[in-house]
C-alpha positions as CSV (number, residue, x, y, z in Angstrom):
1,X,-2.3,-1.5,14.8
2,X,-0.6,-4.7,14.4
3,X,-3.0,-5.9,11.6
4,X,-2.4,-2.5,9.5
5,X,1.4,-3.0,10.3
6,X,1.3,-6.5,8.9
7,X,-0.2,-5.1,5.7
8,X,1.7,-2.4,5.2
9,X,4.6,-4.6,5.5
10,X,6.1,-2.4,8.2
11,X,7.4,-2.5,11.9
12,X,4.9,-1.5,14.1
13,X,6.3,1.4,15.5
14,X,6.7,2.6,12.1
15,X,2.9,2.2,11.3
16,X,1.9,3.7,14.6
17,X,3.7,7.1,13.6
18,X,2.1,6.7,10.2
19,X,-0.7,7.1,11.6
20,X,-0.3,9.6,14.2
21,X,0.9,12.3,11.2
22,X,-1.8,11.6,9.1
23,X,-4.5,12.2,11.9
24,X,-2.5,15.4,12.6
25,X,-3.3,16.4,9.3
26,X,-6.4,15.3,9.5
27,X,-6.6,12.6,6.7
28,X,-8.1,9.8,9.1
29,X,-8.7,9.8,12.9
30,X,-8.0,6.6,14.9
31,X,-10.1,6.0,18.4
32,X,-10.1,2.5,20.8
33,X,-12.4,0.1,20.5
34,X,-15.4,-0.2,22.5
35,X,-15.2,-4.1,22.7
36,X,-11.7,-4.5,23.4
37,X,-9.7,-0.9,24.4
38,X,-6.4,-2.5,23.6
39,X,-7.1,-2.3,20.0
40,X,-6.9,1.0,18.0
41,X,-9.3,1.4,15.0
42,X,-8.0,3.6,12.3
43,X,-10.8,5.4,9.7
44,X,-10.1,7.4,7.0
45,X,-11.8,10.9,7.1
46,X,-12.9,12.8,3.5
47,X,-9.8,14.4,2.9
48,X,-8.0,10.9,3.3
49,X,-10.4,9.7,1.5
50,X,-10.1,12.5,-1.4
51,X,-6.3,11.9,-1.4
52,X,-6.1,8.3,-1.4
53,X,-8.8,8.5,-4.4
54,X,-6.4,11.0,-6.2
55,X,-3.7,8.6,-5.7
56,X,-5.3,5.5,-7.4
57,X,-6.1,7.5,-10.5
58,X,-2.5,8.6,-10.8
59,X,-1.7,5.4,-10.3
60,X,-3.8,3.7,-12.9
61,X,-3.1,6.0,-15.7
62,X,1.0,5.2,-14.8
63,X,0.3,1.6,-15.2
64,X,-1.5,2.2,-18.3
65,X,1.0,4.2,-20.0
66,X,3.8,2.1,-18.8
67,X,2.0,-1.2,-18.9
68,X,2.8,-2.4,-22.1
69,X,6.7,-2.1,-21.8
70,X,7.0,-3.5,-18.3
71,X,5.0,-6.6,-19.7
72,X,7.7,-6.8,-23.0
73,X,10.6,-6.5,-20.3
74,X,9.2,-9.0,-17.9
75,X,8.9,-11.4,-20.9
76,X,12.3,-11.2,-22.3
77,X,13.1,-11.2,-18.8
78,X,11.4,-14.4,-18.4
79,X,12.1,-15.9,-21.8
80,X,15.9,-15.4,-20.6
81,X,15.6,-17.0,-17.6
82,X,14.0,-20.2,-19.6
83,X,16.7,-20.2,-22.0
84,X,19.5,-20.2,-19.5
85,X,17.9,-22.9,-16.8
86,X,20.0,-25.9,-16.4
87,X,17.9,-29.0,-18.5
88,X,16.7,-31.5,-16.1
């Protein structure tokens, strides 16, 4: 759980109720590893699956539409940042 934590970018309490609601609402179930019973494995089930599929395509057509201006801020952004750099 630490691992998924760590990527997450999250404490690890918070990622272990993460978890918990989302297998109470059955978008993945979690188990204990054979090999080691410390450590909790985490798997998505179909409807996580569904979801998190449904997520990247509303995801992907946001970037699209907004790509283009977020890349003409971020380079006037940067272009001012360049300008107003002391000289070395």
């Amino acid at each position: 759980m630490q691992a998924l934590a760590e990527r997450l970018r999250v404490r690890h309490n918070t990622a272990v109720e993460r978890v918990d609601r989302l297998a109470l609402a059955g978008f993945l179930f979690r188990t204990r590893s054979r090999k080691d019973g410390r450590r909790v494995l985490v798997e998505l089930r179909a409807k996580g699956r569904r979801m998190l599929e449904g997520l990247a395509r509303k995801h992907l057509i946001e970037l699209r539409r907004s790509g283009p201006e977020l890349i003409r801020s971020l380079t006037k952004v940067a272009a001012a940042t360049r300008r107003s750099a002391p000289k070395r």
